[in-house]
N, C-alpha and C positions, 0 to 999 in steps of 0.2 A: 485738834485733839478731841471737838468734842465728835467727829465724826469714828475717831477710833476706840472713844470712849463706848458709840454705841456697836463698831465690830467687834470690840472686848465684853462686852455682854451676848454678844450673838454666841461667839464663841463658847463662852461659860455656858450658853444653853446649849450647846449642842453636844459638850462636854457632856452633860448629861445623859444623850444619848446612847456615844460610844463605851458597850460595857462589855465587849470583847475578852475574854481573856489570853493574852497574849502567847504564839505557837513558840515552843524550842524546838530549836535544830542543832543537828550535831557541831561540833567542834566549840562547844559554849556559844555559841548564835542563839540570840533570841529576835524571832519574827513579830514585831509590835505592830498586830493591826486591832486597834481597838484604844483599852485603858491599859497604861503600864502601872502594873500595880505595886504597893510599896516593897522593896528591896532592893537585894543588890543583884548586879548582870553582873555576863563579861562582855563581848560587844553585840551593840543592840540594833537592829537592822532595820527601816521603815519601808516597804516592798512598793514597789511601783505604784501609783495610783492610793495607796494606801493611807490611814489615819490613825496615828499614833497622838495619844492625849496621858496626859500625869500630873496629879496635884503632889504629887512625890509621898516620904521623902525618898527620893531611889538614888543609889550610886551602881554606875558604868564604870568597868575598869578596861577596857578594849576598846572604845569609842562608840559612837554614837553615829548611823551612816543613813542621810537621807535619799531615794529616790527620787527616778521623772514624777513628776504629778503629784508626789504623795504631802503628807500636812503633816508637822509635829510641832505640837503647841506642849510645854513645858510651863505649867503653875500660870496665874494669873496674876493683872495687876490690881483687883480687889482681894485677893489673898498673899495680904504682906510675909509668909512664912518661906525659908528654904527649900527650893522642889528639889535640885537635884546637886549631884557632885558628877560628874564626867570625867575621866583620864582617859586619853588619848581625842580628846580633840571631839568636834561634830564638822559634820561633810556632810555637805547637799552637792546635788548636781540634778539641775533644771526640776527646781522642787515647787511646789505649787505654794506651800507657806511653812516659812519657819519663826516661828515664835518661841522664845525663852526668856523668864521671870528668875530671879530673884535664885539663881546658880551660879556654880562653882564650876568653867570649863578648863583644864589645865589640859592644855595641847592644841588650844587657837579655837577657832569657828573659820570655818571652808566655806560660803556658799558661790556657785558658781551657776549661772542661767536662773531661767525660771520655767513656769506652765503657761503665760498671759495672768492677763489683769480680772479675768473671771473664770468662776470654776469652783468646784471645790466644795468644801463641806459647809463655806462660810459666804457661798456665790461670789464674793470678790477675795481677791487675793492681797495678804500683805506677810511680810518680813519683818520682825521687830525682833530685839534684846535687848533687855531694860531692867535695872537693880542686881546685875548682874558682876564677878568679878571672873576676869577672862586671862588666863596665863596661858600666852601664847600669841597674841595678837588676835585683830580681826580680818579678814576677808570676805568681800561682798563682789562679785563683778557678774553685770550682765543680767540682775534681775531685769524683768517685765513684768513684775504686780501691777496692782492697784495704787497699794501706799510703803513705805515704808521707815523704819525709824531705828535710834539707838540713844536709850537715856539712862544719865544716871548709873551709867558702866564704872569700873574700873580696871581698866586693860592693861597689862604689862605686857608690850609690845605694842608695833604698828597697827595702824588701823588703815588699810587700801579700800576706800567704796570711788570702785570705777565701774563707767559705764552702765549705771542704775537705770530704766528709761518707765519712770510712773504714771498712771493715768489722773491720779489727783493731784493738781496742781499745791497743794498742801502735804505733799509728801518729801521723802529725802531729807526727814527733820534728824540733826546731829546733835544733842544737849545734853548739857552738864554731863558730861565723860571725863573722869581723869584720865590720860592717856601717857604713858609711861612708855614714850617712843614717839612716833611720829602721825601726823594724820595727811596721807593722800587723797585727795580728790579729784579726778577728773572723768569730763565726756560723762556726767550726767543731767536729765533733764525731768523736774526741775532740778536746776543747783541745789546743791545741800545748804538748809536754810535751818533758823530756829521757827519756821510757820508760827501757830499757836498754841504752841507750848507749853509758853510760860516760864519754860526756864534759863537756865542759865548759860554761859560761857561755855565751853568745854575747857580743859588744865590741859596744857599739851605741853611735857619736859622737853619732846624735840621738837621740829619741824611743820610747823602748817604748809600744804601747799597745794596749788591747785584751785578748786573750786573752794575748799574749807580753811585759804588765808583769811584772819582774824573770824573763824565763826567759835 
């Protein structure tokens, strides 16, 4: 943690930078390359390659759809306030980093592939969701970052993190999640572990299996 403590400052600084205002496009599509700034969408696109950042409070009612390469960091974990509200879900497919703090996703989290383990607006890559409440379950398979993690969730539904493969051996950290379904684990390396932490158990109503029995 304390290595992600100092990517979560890196980040926050670079937040800084991107002050973008974000392109719409027809059919209610908004093209989020920069800062999404506070209000409401309907669904909200992050473009190839692209860097989408928000300290919110913003609500999505169309979903939320990440690109190859692109980065969307949602709120921080030094800014304990609400970033966003989402309906219909967020979807990555082979994205360089997805980050989300302290939201409200009702329609799941999709991510599937990655970019590698460097790159990007933060030179190394991670995945994290944390202080966050997820209606719809989780989905993770086939990242290749750098680290990656999920704390302090409350998910109504399954949580699938298959085939994760990190380059920090202190990554694939899974804690304190109440999980209101099931949690599968398998074919990732490292195993999902509680690294350093510091926290807790995760609350699982159904099913441990795989790499995350008794984590």
């Amino acid at each position: 943690m304390k290595r992600l403590g100092f990517l979560l400052g890196l980040g926050a600084l670079v937040a800084t930078v991107f002050t973008i205002t974000p392109a719409f496009a027809g059919g209610g599509t908004t093209t989020c390359e920069g800062t999404l700034a506070p209000g409401t969408y309907q669904r909200v696109v992050v473009p190839q390659d692209g860097v989408c950042m928000s300290e919110g409070p913003v609500t999505i009612r169309g979903g939320l759809f990440v690109q190859q390469g692109a980065t969307l960091v949602l709120g921080s974990e030094e800014n304990p306030v609400h970033t966003a509200t989402i309906s219909g879900g967020v979807h990555a497919t082979n994205a360089m980093n997805v980050q989300i703090h302290f939201s409200t996703i009702n329609g799941g989290i999709d991510i599937h592939g990655g970019s590698g383990p460097f790159g990007g607006p933060f030179d190394v890559t991670w995945n994290t969701v944390e202080d966050s409440t997820v209606n719809g379950g989780i989905t993770e398979v086939g990242y290749d970052g750098f680290w990656g993690g999920l704390f302090r969730n409350n998910v109504h539904g399954s949580v699938n993190y298959n085939g994760n493969t990190l380059v920090d051996p202190d990554g694939n950290e899974i804690q304190t999640n109440t999980i209101h379904g099931n949690l599968n684990c398998f074919g990732n390396d490292p195993a999902p572990q509680s690294g350093d932490s510091g926290g807790a158990p995760n609350h699982v109503t159904g099913r441990e299996t795989g790499q995350c029995v008794g984590l």
